[in-house]
N, CA, C and O of each residue as an XYZ file, in Angstrom:
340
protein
N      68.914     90.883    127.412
C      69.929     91.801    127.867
C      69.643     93.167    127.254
O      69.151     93.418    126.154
N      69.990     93.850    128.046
C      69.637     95.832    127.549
C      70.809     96.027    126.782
O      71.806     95.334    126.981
N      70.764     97.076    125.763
C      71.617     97.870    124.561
C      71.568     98.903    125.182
O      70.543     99.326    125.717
N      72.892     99.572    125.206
C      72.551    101.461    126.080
C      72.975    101.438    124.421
O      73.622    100.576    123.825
N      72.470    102.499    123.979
C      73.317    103.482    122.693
C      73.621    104.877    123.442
O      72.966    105.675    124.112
N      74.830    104.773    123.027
C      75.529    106.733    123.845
C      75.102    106.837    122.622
O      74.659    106.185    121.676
N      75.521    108.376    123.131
C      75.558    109.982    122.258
C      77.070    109.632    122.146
O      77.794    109.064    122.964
N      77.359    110.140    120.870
C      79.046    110.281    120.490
C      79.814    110.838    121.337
O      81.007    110.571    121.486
N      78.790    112.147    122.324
C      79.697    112.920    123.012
C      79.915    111.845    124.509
O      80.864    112.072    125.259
N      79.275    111.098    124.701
C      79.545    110.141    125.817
C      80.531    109.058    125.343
O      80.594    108.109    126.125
N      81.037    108.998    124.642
C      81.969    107.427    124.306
C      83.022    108.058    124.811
O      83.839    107.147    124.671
N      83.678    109.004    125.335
C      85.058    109.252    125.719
C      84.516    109.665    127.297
O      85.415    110.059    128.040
N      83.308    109.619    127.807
C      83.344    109.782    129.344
C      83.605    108.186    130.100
O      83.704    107.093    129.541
N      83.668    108.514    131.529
C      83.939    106.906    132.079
C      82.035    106.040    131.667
O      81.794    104.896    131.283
N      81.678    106.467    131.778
C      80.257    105.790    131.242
C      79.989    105.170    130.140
O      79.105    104.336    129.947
N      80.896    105.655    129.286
C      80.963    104.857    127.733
C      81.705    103.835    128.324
O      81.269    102.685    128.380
N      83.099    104.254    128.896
C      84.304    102.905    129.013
C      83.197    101.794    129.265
O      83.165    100.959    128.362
N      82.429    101.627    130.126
C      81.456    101.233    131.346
C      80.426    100.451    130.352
O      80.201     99.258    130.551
N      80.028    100.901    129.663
C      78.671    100.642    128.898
C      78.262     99.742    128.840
O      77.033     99.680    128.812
N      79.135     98.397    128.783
C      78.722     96.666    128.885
C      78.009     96.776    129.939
O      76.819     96.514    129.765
N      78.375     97.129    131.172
C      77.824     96.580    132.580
C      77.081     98.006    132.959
O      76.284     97.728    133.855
N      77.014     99.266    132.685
C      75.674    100.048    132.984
C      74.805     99.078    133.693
O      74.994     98.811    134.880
N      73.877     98.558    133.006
C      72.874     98.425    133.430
C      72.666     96.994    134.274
O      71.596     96.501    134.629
N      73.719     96.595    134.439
C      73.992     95.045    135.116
C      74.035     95.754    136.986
O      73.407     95.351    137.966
N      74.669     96.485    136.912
C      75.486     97.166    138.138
C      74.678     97.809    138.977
O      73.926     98.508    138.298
N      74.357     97.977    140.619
C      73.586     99.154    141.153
C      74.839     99.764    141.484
O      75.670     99.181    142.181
N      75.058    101.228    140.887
C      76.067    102.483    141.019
C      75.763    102.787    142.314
O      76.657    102.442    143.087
N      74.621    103.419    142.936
C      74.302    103.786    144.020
C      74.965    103.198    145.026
O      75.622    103.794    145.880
N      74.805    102.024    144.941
C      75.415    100.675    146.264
C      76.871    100.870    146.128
O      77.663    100.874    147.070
N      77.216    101.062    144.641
C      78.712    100.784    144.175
C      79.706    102.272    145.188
O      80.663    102.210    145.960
N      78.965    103.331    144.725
C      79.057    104.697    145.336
C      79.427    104.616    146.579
O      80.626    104.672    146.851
N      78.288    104.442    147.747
C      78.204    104.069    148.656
C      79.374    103.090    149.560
O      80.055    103.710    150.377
N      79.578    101.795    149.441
C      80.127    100.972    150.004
C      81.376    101.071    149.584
O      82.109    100.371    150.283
N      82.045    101.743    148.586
C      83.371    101.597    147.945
C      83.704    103.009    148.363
O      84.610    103.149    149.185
N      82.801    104.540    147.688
C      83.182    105.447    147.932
C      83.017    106.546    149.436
O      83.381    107.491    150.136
N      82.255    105.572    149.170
C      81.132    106.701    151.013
C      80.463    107.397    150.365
O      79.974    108.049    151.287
N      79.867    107.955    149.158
C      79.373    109.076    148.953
C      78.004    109.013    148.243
O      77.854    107.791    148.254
N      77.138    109.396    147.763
C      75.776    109.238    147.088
C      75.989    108.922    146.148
O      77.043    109.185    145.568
N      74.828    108.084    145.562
C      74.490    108.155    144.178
C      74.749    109.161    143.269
O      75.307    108.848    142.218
N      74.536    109.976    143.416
C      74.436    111.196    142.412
C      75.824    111.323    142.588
O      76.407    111.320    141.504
N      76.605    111.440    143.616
C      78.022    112.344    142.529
C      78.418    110.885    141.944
O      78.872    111.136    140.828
N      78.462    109.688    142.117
C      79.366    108.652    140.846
C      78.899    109.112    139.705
O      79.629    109.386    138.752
N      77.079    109.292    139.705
C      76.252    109.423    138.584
C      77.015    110.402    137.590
O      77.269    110.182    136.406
N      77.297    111.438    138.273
C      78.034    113.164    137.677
C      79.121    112.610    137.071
O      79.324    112.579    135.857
N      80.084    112.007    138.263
C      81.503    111.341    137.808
C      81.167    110.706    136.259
O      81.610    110.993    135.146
N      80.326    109.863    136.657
C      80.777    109.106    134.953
C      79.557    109.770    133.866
O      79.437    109.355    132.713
N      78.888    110.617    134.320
C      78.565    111.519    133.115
C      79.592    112.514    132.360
O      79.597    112.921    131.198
N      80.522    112.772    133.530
C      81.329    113.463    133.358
C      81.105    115.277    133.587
O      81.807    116.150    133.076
N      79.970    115.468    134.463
C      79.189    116.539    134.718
C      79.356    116.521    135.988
O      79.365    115.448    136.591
N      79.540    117.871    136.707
C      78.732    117.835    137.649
C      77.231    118.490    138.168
O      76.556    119.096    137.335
N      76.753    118.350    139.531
C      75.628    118.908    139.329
C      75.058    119.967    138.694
O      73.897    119.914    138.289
N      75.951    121.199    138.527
C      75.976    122.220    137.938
C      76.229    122.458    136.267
O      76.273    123.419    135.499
N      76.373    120.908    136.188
C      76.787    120.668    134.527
C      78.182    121.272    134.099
O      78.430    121.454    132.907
N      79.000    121.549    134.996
C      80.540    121.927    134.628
C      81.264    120.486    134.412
O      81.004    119.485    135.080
N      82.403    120.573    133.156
C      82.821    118.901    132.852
C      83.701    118.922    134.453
O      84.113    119.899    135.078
N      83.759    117.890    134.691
C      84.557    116.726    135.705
C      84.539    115.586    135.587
O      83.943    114.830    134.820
N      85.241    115.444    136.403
C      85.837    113.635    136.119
C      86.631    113.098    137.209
O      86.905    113.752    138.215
N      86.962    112.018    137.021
C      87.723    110.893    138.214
C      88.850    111.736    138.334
O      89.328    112.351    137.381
N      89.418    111.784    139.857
C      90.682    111.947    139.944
C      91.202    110.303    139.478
O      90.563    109.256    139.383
N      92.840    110.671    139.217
C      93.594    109.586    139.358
C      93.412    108.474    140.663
O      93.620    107.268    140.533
N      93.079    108.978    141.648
C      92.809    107.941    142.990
C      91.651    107.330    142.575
O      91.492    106.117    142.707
N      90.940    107.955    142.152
C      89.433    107.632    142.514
C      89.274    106.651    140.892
O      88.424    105.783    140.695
N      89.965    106.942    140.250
C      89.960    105.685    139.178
C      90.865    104.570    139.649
O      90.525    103.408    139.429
N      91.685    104.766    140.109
C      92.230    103.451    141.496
C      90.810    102.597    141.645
O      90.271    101.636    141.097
N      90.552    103.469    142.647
C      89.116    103.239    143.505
C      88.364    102.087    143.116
O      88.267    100.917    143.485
N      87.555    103.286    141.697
C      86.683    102.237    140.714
C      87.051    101.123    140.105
O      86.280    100.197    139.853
N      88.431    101.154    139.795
C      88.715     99.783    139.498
C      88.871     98.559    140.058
O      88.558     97.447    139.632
N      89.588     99.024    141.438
C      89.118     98.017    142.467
C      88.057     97.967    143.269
O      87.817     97.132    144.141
N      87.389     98.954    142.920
C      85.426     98.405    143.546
C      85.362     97.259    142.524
O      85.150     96.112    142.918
N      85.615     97.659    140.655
C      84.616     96.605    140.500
C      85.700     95.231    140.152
O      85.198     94.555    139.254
N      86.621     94.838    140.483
C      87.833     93.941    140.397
C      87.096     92.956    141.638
O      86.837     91.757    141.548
N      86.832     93.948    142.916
C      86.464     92.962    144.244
C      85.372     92.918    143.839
O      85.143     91.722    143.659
N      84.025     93.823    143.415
C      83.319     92.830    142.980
C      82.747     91.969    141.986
O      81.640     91.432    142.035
N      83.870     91.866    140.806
C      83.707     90.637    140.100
C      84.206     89.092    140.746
O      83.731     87.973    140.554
N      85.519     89.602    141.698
C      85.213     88.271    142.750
C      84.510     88.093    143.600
O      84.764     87.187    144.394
N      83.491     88.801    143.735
C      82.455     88.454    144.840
C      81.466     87.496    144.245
O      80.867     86.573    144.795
N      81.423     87.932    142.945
C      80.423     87.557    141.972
C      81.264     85.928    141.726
O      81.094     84.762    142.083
N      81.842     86.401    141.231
C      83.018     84.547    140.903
C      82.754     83.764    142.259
O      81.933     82.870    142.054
N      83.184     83.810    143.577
C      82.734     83.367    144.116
C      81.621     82.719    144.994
O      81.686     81.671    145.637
N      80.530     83.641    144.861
C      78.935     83.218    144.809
C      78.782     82.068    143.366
O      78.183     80.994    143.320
N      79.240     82.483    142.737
C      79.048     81.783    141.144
C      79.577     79.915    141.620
O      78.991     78.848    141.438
N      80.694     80.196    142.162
C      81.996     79.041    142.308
C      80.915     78.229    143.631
O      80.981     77.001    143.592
N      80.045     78.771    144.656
C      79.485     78.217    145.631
C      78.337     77.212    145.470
O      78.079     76.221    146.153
N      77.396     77.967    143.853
C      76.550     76.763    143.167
C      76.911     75.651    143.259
O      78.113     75.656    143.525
N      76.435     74.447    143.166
C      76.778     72.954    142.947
C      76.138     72.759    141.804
O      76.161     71.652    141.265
């Protein structure tokens, strides 16, 4: 299993919250199918940057959002899991 180590200044962006599953997760797909939108702006979102390197961050909806992207897909996952014999 991979270790991310943040920078101190990342433990209070959504990417720190995140840090267990970083690298478990494709964001891109996550972006995409949940948000409609590219890779790169979730990427910004939970850097907490945007392209231009000005801070931003989740609206209140859009942390809705992410939580139920990854809520449905930890039951997607539970249930592929539950389908093994």
């Amino acid at each position: 299993m991979a270790v991310m180590t943040l920078k101190e200044t990342q433990q209070d962006t959504m990417k720190g919250r995140l840090a267990d599953i970083l690298m478990s997760i494709s964001w891109a797909d996550l972006s995409r199918d949940y948000f409609g939108k590219s890779g790169s702006w979730l990427y910004h979102k939970l850097d907490g940057i945007d392209g231009n390197k000005k801070p931003t961050g989740f609206t209140v909806e859009e942390r809705y959002q992410l939580k139920g992207a990854l809520v449905d897909l930890s039951e997607r996952i539970r249930r592929a899991a539950d389908s093994i014999d």
